[in-house]
C-alpha positions, 0 to 999 in steps of 0.5 A: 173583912167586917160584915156589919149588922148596923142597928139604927141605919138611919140615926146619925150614928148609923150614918157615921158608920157607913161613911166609915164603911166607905172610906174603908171598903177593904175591911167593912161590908154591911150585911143588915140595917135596922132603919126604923121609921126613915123610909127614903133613907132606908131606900137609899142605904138599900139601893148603896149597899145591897145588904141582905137584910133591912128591918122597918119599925112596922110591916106598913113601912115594910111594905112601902120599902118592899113596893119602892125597891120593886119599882127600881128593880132592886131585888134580893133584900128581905125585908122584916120589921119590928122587934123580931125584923131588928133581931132578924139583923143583929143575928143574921148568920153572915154578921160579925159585927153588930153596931147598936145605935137605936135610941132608947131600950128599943134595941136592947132585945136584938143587941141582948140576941146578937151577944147571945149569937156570939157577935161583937158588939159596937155599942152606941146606946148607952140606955141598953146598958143603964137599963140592963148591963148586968145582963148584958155584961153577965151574957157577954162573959158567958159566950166570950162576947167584946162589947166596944163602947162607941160613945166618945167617953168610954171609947175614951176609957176604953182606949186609956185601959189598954195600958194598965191592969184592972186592979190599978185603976183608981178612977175613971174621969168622964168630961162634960161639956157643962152644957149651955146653962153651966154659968147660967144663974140658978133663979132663971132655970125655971125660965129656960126654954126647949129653944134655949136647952137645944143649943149645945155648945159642942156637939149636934146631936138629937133632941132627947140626948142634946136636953139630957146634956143641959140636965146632966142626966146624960152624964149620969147615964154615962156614969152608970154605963162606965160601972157596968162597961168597966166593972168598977164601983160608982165611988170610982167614976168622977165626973169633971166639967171640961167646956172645951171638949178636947179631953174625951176623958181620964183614967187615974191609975193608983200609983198617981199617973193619969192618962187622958184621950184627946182627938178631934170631936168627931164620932168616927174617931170612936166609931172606927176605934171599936170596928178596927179594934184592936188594930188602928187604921191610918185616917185623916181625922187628925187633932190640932195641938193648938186647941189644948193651950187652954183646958179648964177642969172643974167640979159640978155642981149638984145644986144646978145639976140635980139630975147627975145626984139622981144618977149617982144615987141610982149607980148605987142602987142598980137594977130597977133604979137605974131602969127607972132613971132612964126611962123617967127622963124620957117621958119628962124630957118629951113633956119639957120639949111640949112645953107641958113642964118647966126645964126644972120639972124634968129633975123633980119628975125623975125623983119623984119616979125613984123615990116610988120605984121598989128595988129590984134586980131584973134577971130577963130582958123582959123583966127590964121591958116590964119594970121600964114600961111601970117607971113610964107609966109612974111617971106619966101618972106624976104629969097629969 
């Protein structure tokens, strides 16, 4: 029995996980839930699964949930908040997994924890890694720590990697959707819209992430993750344009062989993949063959995707470049959204950032917490 720690409760990877958890109630058990600001479903998941243990963003929130359980007559959940309530939950004793699904570097100071506490990792949140995978890789090693991906891609990668060695790995390939302005001319970009951007073709997902893909820098993201998750070179992680979806990503090995993950869009495949892993339980999340008739594969365009040159740019750099990256675009994808900057303004804000980021590699999870909140600031001070 699996006793999860669920980090971002509420989200919708979060949600997925427990849909997993009830479908397989013999193997999986939920023992702590960091839920953030979403006092009602926090409620909810508290009043279904009993954990011991629910964290709030702030002791107000906290307090709200402490007085609803009182009402209902639910007692023996403490209740925590805040940093230190999200760490309380990813190293809890009766834990022996932890999911890490908090948007953002939010999380990375309970997931940074529950590796140091010895617990397998499900991670969900690639911006932990992006802003601190040499640290979290290097921490994993050092106590013998599994850390799964749960995003499609590198669930992908994961999976694909179990059949051959490191050293016969030539690349990795990660598919992109190529997002909704893939044939779009590149004189309208300065016209598009935070409407226009929210429309992905594939997948329904939140706001930040959903304009990251438009962008690319989502995949620019996941090229960073794939480096540190996989410890390869950025040279040897590609990147091709797949509109339908249906081939999660590639390896090619260096004898010329590549093998390809195909499965049904739907995040509880992967979610499932890393719980179970390295078992595979029998589901119903089963793929139609008849969607593979037609599959088109092509090179991006750095031209109309200038944010995915960004990243690569920052993979070769690392530490405070790939800090700044992540933390860049959050700030500009939030003022593209206001309407504050046109959608091409969200590259520019990003390389205007890099280009006045020194270079640097963060040892501490607090020297990555320092170097980030100086990337936001550099970029608001760009904005205005």
């Amino acid at each position: 029995m699996k006793h999860l720690a669920i980090l971002g409760s509420t989200g919708s990877i979060g949600q997925s996980t427990l849909s997993i958890v009830e479908q397989f109630p013999e193997r999986y058990s939920v023992v702590a839930l960091a839920a953030g600001r979403n006092v009602d479903e926090a409620f909810a998941q508290a009043v279904r699964w009993r954990p011991r243990v629910v964290s709030l963003a702030t002791e107000e929130l906290a307090a709200q949930l402490a007085a609803r359980l009182r009402q209902a007559g639910i007692t023996g959940i403490e209740l925590v908040h805040g940093t230190e309530g999200t760490i309380v939950c990813a190293t809890l004793p009766q834990a022996n997994f932890v999911v890490s699904a908090i948007v953002g570097v939010a999380g990375l100071a309970a997931t940074h924890a529950a590796i140091l506490a010895g617990k397998p990792i499900g991670l969900a949140n690639k911006e932990c890694m992006v802003a601190a995978g040499e640290i979290l890789t290097a921490a994993a090693r050092q106590h013998n720590v599994p850390i799964l991906p749960i995003d499609s891609e590198h669930n992908a990668v994961h999976q694909c990697l179990r059949v051959g060695a490191h050293n016969e790995v030539k690349f990795i390939w990660l598919t992109a959707s190529g997002g909704p302005f893939r044939q779009l001319p590149l004189d309208q970009f300065v016209g598009i819209t935070p409407e226009q951007a929210l429309k992905h073709p594939t997948w329904v997902m939140g706001r930040r992430i959903t304009i990251d893909s438009a962008t690319m820098l989502n995949k620019g993201l996941e090229v960073i993750e794939a480096c540190r998750l996989f410890d390869v070179a950025p040279s040897q992680v590609r990147v091709t344009i797949h509109p339908q979806s249906t081939v999660h990503s590639l390896v090619e090995f260096v004898d010329g062989s590549i093998l390809a993950q195909i499965s049904v869009t739907d995040m509880r495949l992967p979610i499932l993949y890393a719980l179970a892993h390295p078992e595979r339980p029998a589901s119903n999340l089963t793929f139609d063959l008849a969607a593979l008739k037609h599959l088109e594969f092509e090179q991006p365009d750095f031209d109309r995707f200038p944010c995915l040159r960004l990243a690569f740019e920052a993979a070769e750099k690392g530490g405070t470049h790939c800090i700044a990256l992540n933390a860049a675009d959050e700030i500009a994808v939030a003022a593209f959204l206001e309407r504050r900057i046109p959608f091409t303004g969200i590259p520019r804000t990003i390389e205007k950032v890099l280009a006045a980021t020194p270079e640097a590699h963060p040892t501490t999870i607090a020297e990555v917490l320092a170097a980030d909140r100086e990337a936001r600031e550099r970029a608001r001070v760009h904005l205005t």
